[in-house]
VOBA-1610 file (N, C-alpha, C; in pm, whole numbers, padded with zeros to 5 digits, always signed):
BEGIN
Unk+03021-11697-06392Unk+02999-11698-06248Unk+02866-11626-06220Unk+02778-11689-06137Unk+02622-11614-06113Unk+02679-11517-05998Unk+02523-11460-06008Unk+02591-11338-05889Unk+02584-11406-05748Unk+02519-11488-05707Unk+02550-11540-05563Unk+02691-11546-05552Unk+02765-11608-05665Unk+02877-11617-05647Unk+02957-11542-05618Unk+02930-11411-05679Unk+03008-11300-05714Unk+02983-11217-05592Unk+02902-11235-05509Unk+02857-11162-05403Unk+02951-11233-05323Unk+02941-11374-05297Unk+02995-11448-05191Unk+03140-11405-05150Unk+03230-11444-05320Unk+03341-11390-05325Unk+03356-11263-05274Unk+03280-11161-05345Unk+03289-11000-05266Unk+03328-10981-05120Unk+03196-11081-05043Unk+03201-11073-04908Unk+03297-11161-04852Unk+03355-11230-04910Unk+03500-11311-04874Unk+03599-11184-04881Unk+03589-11157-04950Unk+03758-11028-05011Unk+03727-10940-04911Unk+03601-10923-04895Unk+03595-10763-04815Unk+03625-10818-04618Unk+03591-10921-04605Unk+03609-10948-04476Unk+03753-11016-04448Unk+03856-11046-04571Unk+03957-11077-04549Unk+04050-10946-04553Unk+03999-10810-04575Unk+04052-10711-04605Unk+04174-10649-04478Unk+04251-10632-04508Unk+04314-10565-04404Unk+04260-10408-04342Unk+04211-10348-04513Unk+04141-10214-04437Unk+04000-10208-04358Unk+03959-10361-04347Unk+03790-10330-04307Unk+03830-10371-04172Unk+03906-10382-04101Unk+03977-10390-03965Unk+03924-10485-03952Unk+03867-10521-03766Unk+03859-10612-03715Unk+03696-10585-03704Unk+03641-10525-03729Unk+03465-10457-03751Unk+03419-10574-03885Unk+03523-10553-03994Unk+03510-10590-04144Unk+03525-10780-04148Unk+03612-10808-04081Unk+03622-10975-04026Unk+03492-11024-03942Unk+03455-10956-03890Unk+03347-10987-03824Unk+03200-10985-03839Unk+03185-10973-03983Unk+03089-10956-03991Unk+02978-11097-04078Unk+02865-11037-04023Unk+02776-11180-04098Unk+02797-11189-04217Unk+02840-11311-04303Unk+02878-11262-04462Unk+02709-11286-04511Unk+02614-11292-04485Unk+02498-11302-04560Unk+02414-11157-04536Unk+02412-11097-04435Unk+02444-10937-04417Unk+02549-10850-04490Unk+02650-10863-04518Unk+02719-10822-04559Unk+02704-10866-04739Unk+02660-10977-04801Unk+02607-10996-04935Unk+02517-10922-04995Unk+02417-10926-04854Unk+02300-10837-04921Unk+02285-10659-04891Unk+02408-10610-04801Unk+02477-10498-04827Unk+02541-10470-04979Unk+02633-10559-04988Unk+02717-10529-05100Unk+02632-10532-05259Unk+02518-10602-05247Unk+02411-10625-05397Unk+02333-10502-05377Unk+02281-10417-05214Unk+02218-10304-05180Unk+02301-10211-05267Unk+02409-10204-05277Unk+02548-10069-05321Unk+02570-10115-05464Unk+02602-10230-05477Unk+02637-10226-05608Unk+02532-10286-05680Unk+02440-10346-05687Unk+02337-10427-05783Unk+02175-10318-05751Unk+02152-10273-05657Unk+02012-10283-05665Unk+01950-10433-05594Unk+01820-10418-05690Unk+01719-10508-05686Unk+01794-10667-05693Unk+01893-10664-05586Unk+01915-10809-05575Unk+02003-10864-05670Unk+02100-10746-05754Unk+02184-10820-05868Unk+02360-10747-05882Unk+02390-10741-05971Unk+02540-10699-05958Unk+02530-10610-06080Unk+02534-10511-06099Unk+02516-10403-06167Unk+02666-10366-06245Unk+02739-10467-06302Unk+02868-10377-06368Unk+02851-10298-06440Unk+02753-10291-06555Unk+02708-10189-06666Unk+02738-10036-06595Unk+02659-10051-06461Unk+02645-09918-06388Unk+02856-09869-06353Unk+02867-09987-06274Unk+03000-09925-06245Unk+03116-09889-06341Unk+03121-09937-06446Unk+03191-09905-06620Unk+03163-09792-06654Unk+03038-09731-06655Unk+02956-09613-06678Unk+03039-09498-06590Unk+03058-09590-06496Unk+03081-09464-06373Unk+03221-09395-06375Unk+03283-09526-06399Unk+03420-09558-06424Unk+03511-09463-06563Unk+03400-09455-06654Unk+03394-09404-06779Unk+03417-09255-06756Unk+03371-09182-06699Unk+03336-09122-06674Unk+03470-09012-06592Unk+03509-09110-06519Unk+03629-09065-06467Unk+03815-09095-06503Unk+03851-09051-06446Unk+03995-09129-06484Unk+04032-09267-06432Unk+03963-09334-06362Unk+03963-09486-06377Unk+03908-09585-06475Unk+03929-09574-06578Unk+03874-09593-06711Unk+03970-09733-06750Unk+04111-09682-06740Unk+04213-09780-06690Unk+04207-09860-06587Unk+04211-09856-06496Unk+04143-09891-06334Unk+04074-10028-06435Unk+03924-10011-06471Unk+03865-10066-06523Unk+03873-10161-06587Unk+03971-10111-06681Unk+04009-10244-06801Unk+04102-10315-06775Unk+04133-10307-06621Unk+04254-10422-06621Unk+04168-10509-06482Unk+04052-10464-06443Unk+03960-10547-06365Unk+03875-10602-06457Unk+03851-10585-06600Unk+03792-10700-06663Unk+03886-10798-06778Unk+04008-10767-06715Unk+04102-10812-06852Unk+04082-10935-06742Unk+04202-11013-06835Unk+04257-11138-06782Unk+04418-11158-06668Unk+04472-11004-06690Unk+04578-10954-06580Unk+04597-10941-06425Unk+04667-10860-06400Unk+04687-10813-06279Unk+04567-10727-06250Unk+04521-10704-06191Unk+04377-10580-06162Unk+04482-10469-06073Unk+04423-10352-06099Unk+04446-10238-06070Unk+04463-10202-05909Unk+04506-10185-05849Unk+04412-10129-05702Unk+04381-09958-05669Unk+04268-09975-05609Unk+04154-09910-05614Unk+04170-09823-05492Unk+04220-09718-05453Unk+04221-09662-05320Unk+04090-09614-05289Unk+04090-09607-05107Unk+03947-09568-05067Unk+03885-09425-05095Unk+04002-09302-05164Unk+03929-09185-05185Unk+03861-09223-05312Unk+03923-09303-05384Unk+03874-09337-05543Unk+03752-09413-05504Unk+03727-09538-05408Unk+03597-09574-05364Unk+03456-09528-05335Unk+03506-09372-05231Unk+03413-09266-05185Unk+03421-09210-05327Unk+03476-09177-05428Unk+03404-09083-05570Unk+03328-09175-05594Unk+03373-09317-05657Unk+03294-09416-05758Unk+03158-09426-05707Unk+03115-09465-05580Unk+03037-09494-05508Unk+02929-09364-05494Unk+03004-09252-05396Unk+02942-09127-05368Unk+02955-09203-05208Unk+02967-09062-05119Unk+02963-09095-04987Unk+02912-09108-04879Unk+02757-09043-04966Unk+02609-09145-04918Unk+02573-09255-04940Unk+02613-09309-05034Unk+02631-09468-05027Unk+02692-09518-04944Unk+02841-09489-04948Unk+02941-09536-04855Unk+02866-09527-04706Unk+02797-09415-04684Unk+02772-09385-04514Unk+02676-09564-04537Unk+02581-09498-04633Unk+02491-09606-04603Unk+02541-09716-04592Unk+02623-09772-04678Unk+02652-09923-04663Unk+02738-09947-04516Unk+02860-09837-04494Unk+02895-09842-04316Unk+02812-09856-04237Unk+02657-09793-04262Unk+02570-09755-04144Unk+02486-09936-04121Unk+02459-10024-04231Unk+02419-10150-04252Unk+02502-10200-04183Unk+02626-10212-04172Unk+02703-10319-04161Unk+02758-10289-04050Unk+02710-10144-03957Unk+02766-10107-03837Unk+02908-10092-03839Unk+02957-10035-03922Unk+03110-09989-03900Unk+03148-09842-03959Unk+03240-09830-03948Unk+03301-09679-03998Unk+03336-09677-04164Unk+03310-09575-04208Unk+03314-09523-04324Unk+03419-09555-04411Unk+03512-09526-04318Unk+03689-09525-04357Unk+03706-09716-04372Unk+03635-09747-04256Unk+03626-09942-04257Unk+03590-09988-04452Unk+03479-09983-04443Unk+03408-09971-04528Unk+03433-09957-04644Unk+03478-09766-04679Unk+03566-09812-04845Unk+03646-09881-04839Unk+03798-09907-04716Unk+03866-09959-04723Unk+03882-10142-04762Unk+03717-10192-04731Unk+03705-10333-04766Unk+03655-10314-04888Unk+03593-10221-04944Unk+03512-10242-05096Unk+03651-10220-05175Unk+03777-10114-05144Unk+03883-10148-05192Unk+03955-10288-05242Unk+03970-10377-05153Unk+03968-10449-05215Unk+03840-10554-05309Unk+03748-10512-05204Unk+03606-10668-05280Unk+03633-10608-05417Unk+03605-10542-05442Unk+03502-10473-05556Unk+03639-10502-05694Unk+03767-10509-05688Unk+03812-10537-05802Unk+03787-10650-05884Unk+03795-10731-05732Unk+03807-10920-05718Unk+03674-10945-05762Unk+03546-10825-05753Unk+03408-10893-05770Unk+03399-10841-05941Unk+03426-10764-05979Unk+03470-10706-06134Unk+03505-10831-06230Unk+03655-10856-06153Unk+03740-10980-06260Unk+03649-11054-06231Unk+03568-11137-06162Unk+03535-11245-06162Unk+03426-11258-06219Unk+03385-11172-06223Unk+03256-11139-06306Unk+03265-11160-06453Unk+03379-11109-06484Unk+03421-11075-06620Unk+03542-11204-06677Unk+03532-11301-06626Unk+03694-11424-06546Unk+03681-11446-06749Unk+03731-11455-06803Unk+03764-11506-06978Unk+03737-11472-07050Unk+03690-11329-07002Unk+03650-11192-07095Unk+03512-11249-07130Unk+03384-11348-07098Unk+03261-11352-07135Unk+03195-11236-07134Unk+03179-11142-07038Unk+03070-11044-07064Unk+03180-10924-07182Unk+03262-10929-07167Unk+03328-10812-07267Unk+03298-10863-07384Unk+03309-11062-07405Unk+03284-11049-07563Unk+03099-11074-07604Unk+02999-11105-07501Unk+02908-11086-07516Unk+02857-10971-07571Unk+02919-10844-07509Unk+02888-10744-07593Unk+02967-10670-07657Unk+03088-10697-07722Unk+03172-10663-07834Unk+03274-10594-07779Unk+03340-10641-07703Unk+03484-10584-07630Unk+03437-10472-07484Unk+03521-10392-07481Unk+03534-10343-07353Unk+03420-10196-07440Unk+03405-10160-07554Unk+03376-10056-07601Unk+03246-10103-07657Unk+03187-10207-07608Unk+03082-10237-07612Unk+03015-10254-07473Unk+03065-10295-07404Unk+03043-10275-07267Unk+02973-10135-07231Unk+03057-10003-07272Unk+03055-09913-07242Unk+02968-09863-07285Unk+02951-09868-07447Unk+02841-09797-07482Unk+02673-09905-07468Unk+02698-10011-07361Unk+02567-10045-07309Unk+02507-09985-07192Unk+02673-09983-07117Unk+02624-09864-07032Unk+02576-09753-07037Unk+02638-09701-07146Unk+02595-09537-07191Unk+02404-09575-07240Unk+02386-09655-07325Unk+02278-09671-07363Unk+02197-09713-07221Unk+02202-09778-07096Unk+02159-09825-07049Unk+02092-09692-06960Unk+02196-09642-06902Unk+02187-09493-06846Unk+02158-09381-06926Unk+02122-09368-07029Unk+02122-09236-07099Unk+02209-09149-07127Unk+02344-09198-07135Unk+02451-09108-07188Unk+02473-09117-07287
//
């Protein structure tokens, strides 16, 4: 799946979200794409290396490996959103999209698992780079850990 895709989907999940209220439904999904690639990709892309890294790092490590398995995916609460993220991001991406904070993680709660698996949909990027522990240590290599 390319990342347009993976964005699109994102901004589908996050505006069908029950936690992004009625702020989170309403919003432009092509604003809201290029929010969600602002937070999670950078320069216009989808950055999982970064969020695995991040993920690694903490006790959602699990969390993780069942958003790139082929299973059930994990769910992700919004305090766990505001760590992964940081909550200058979070402001920032609320402050783009004109809604509240609490809105906000509460829709990346759900996007962000749905944009993970799909990313990852038959285990291609895990076996591109040699399982889930290859993943990781690209991240680590990628970031300097």
């Amino acid at each position: 799946m390319d990342v347009g895709s993976i964005l699109k989907l994102g901004a589908s999940a996050f505006m069908k979200s029950n936690q992004s209220g009625e702020a989170g439904s309403n919003l432009n999904p092509d604003v809201l794409m290029s929010a969600l690639s602002n937070l999670i990709g950078g320069e216009g892309g989808f950055d999982i290396a970064s969020l695995m890294s991040k993920m690694q790092g903490s006790d959602l490590l699990g969390m993780a490996q069942s958003w790139l398995g082929d299973g059930d995916n994990q769910a992700i609460d919004v305090n766990q959103i505001m760590s992964l993220f940081g909550s200058d991001k979070i402001a920032a991406f609320a402050s783009q999209l004109g809604m509240s904070e609490s809105e906000a993680a509460g829709g990346l709660s759900d996007a962000v698992p749905q944009m993970i698996d799909n990313a990852s949909s038959g285990g291609s990027i895990l076996d591109s780079v040699g399982g889930l522990e290859g993943a990781m240590g690209l991240a680590g290599k990628f970031f300097g850990k």
